[in-house]
Phi, psi and omega in degrees: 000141191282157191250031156271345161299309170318316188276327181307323154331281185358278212299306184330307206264309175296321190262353176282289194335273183325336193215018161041033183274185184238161230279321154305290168303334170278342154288286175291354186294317190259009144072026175241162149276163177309321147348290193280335168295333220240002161250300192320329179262313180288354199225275184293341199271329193279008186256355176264334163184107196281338183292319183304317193297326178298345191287307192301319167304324198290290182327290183347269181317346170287291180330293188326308163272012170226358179284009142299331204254297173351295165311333187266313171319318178288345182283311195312320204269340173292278194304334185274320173290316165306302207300307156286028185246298195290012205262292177330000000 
């Protein structure tokens, strides 16, 4: 594996840790796609420091059981903002 790839893993899995993002913010924060976030932590990470990846998998996985609720807040927040567009 090249090793700017490696570090690139790293950093990825230190900033899902550090900032509790999620796989979407970490795509754009590091200018990849979400793919690539998601084999860099889940794949590449474990064969380069398996204590990160597990730290950075849990955030995964947190992410993961709430982007329903995430989601519905976001649906909500549409519809609310539309709804006070026609009242204007």
């Amino acid at each position: 594996m090249r090793d700017y790839i490696e570090q690139r893993a790293v950093e990825i899995a230190q900033y899902i840790i550090d900032n509790h993002a999620t796989v979407r913010q970490t795509a754009k924060k590091f200018g990849i796609s979400k793919s690539t976030v998601h084999k860099d932590v889940t794949e590449r990470l474990m064969v380069i420091n398996q204590s990160l990846a597990k730290r950075a998998r849990v955030v995964l996985d947190i992410n993961k059981s709430e982007r329903h609720i995430r989601g519905g807040m976001a649906t909500k927040q549409k519809y609310l903002k539309a709804e006070q567009e026609h009242i204007q």
